[in-house]
N, CA, C and O atoms as a printed pandas DataFrame, in Angstrom:
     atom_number atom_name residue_name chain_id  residue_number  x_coord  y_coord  z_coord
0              1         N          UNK        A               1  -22.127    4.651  -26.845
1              2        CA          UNK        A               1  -23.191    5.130  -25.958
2              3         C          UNK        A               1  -22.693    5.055  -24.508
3              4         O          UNK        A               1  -22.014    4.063  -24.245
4              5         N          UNK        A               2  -22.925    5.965  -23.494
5              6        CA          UNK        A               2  -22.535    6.377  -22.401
6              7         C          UNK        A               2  -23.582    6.064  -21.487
7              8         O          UNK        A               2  -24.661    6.380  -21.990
8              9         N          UNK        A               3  -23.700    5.595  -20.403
9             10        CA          UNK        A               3  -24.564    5.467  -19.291
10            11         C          UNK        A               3  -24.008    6.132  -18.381
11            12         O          UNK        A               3  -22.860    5.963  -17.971
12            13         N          UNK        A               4  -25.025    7.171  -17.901
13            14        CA          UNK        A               4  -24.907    8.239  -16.642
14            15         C          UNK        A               4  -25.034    7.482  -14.952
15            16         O          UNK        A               4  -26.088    7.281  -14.348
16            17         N          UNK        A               5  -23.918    7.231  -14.566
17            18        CA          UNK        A               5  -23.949    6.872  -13.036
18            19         C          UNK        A               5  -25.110    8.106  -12.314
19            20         O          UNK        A               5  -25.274    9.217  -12.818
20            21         N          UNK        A               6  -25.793    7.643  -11.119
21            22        CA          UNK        A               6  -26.651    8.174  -10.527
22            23         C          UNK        A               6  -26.005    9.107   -9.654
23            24         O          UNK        A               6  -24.939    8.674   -9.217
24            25         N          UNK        A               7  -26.381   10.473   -9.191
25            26        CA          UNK        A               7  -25.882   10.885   -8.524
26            27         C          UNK        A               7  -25.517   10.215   -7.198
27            28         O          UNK        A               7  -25.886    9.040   -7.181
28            29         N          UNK        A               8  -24.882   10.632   -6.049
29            30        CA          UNK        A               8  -24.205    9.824   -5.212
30            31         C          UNK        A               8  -24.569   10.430   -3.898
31            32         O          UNK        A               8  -23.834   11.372   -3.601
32            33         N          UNK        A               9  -25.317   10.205   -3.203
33            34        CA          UNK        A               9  -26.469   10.378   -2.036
34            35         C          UNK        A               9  -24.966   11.590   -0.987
35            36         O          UNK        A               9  -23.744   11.722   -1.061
36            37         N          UNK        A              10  -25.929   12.092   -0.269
37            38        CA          UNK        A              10  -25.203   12.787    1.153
38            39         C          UNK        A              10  -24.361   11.622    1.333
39            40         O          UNK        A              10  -23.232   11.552    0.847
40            41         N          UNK        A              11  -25.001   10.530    2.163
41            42        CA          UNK        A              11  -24.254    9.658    2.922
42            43         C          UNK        A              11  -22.703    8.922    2.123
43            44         O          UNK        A              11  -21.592    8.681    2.596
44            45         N          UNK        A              12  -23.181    8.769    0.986
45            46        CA          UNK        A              12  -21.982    8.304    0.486
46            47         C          UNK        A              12  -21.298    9.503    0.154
47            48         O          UNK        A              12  -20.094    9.252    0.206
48            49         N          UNK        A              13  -21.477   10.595   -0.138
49            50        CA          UNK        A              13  -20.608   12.001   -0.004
50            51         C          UNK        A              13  -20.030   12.085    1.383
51            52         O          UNK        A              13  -18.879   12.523    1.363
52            53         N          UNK        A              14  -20.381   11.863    2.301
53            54        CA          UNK        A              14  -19.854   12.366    3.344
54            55         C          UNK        A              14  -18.792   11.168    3.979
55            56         O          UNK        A              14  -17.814   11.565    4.613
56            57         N          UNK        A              15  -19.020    9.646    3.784
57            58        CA          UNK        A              15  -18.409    8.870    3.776
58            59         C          UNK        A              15  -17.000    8.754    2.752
59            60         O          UNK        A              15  -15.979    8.074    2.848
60            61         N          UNK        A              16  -17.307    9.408    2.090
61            62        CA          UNK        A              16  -16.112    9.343    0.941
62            63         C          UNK        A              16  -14.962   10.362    1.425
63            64         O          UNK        A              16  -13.738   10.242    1.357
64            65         N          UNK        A              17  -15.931   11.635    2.050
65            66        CA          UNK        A              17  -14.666   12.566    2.665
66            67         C          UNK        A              17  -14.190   11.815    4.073
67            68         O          UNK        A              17  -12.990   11.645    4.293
68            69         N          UNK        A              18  -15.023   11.458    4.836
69            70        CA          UNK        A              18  -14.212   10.630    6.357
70            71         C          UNK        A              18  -13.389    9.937    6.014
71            72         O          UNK        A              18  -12.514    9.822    6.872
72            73         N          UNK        A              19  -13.096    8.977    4.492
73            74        CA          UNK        A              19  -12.617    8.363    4.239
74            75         C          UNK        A              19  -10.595    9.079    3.766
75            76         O          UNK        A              19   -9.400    8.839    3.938
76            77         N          UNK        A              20  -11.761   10.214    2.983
77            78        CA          UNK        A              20  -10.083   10.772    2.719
78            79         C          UNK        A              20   -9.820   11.734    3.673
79            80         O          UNK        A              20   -8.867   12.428    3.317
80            81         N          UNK        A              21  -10.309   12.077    4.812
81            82        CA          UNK        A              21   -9.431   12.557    5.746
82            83         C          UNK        A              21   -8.833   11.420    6.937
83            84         O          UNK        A              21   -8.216   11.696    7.966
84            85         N          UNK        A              22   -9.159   10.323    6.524
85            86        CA          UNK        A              22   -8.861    9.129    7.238
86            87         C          UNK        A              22   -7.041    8.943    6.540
87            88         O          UNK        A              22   -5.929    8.907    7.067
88            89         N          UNK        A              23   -7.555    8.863    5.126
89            90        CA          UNK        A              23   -6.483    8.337    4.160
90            91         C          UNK        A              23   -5.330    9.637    4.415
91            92         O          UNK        A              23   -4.169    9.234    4.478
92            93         N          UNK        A              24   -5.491   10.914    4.545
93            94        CA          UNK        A              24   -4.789   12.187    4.657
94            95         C          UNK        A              24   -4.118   12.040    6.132
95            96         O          UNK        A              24   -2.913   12.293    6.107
96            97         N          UNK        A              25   -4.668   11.661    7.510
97            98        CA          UNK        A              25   -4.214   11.621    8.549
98            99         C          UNK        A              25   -3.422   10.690    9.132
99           100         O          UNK        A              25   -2.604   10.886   10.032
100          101         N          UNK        A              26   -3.685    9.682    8.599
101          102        CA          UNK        A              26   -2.175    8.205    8.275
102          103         C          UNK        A              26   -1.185    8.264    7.691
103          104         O          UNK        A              26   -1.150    8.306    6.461
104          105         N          UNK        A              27   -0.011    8.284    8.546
105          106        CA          UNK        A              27    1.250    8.623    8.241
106          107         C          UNK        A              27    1.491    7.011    6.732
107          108         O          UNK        A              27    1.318    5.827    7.019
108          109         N          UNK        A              28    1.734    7.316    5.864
109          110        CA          UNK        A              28    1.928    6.218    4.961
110          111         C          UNK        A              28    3.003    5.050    5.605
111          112         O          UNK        A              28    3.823    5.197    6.511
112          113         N          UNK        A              29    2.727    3.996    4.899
113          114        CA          UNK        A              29    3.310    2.694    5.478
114          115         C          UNK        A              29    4.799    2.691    5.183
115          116         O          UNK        A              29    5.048    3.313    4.151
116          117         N          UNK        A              30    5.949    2.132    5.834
117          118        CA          UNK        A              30    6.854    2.277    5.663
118          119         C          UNK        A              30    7.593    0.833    4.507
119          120         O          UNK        A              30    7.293   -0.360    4.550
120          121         N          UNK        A              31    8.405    1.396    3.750
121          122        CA          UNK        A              31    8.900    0.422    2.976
122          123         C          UNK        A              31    9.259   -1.070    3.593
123          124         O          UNK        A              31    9.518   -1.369    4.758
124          125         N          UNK        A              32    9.191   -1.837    2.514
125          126        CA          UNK        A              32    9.527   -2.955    2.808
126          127         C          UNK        A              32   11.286   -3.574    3.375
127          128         O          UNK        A              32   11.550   -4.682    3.842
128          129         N          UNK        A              33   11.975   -2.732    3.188
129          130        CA          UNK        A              33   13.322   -2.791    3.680
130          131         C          UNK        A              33   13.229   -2.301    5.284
131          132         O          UNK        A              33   13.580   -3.005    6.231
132          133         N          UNK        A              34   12.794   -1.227    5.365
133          134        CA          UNK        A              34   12.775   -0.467    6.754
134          135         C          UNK        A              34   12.213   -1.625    7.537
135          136         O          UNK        A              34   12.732   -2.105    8.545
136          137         N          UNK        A              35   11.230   -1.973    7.033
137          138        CA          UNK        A              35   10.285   -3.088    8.234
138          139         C          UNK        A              35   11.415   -4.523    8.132
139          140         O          UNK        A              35   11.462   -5.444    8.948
140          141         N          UNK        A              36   11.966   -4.422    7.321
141          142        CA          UNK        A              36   13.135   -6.047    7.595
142          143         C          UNK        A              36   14.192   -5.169    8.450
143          144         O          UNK        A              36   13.805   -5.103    9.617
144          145         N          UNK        A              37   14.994   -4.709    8.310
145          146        CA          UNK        A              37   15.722   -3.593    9.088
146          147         C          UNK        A              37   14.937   -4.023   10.570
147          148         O          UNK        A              37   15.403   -4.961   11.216
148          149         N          UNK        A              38   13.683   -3.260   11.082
149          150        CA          UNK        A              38   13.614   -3.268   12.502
150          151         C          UNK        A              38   13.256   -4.346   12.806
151          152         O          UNK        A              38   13.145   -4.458   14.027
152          153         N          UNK        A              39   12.869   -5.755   11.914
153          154        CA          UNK        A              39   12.782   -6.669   12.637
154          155         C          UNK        A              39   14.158   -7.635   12.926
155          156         O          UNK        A              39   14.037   -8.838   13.157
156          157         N          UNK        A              40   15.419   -6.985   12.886
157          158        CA          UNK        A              40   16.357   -7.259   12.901
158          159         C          UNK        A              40   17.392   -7.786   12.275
159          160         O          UNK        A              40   18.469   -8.154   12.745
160          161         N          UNK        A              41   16.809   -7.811   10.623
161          162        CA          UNK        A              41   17.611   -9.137    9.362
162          163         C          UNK        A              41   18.694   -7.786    9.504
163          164         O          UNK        A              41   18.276   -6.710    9.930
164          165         N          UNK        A              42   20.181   -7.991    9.079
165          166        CA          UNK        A              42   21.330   -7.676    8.736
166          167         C          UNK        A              42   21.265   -6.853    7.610
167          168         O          UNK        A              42   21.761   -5.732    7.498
168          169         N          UNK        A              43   20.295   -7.795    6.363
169          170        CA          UNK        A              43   20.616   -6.984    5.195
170          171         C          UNK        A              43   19.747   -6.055    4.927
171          172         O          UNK        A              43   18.662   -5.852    5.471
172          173         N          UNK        A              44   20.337   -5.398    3.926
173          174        CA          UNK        A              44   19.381   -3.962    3.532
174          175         C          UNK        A              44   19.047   -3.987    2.154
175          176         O          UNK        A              44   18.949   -2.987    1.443
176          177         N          UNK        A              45   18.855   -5.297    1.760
177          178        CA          UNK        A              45   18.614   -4.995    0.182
178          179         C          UNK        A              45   17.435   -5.294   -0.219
179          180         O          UNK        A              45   16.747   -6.080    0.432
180          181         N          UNK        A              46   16.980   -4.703   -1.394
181          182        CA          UNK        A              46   15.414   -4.172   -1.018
182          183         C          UNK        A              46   14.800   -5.730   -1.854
183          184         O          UNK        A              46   13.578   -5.700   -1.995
184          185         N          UNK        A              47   15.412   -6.897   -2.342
185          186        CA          UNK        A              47   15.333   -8.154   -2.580
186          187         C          UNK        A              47   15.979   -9.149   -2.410
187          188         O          UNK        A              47   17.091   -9.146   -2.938
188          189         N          UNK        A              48   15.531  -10.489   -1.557
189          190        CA          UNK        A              48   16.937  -11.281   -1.649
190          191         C          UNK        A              48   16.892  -12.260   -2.840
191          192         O          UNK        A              48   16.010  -12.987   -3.298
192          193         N          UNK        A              49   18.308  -11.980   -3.202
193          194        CA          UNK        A              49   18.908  -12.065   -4.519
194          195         C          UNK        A              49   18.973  -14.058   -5.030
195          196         O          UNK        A              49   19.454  -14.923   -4.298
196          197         N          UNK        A              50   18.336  -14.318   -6.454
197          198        CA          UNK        A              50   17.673  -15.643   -6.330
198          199         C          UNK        A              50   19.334  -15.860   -7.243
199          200         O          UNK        A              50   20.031  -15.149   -7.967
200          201         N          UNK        A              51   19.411  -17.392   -6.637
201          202        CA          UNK        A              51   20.870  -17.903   -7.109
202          203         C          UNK        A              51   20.817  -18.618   -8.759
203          204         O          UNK        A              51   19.871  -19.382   -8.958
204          205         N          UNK        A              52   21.925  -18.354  -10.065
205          206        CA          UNK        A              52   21.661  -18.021  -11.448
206          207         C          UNK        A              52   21.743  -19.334  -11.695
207          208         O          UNK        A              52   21.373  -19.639  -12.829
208          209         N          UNK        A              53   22.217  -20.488  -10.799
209          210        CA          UNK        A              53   22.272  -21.832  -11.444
210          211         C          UNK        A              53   20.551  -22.429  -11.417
211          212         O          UNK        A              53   20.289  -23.615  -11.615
212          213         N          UNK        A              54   19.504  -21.389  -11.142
213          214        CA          UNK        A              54   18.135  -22.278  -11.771
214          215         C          UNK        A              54   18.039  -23.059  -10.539
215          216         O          UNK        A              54   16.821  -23.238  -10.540
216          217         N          UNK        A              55   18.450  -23.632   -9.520
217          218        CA          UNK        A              55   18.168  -24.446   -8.391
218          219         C          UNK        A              55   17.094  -23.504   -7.187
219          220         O          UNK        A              55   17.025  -22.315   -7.500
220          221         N          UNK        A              56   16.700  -23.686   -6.560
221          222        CA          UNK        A              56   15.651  -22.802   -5.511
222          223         C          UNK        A              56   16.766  -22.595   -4.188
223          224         O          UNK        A              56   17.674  -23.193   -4.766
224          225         N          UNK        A              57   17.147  -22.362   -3.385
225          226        CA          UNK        A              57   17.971  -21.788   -2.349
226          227         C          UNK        A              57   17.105  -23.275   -1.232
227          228         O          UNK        A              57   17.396  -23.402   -0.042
């Protein structure tokens, strides 16, 4: 058995589009390497690499 959600008023219609022309006009976030990159770390690897003897760094 299925229950019918209520239709969804103007206001939340119109909020839902501000929302995705909000979401459409924001350049997307930049990767997580790029942002270590400009905050100046050396490396470029997109994890730093955990050491195999089981000890924590």
């Amino acid at each position: 058995m299925t229950t019918r959600l209520p239709d969804p008023t103007p206001q939340a219609l119109r909020s839902a589009q501000r929302l995705q022309n909000l979401l459409g006009a924001a350049p997307p976030p930049p990767a997580p390497a790029e942002r270590r990159c400009r905050d100046g770390a050396p490396d470029r690897s997109p994890a730093p690499i955990a050491p195999r003897d089981g000890r924590s760094p």
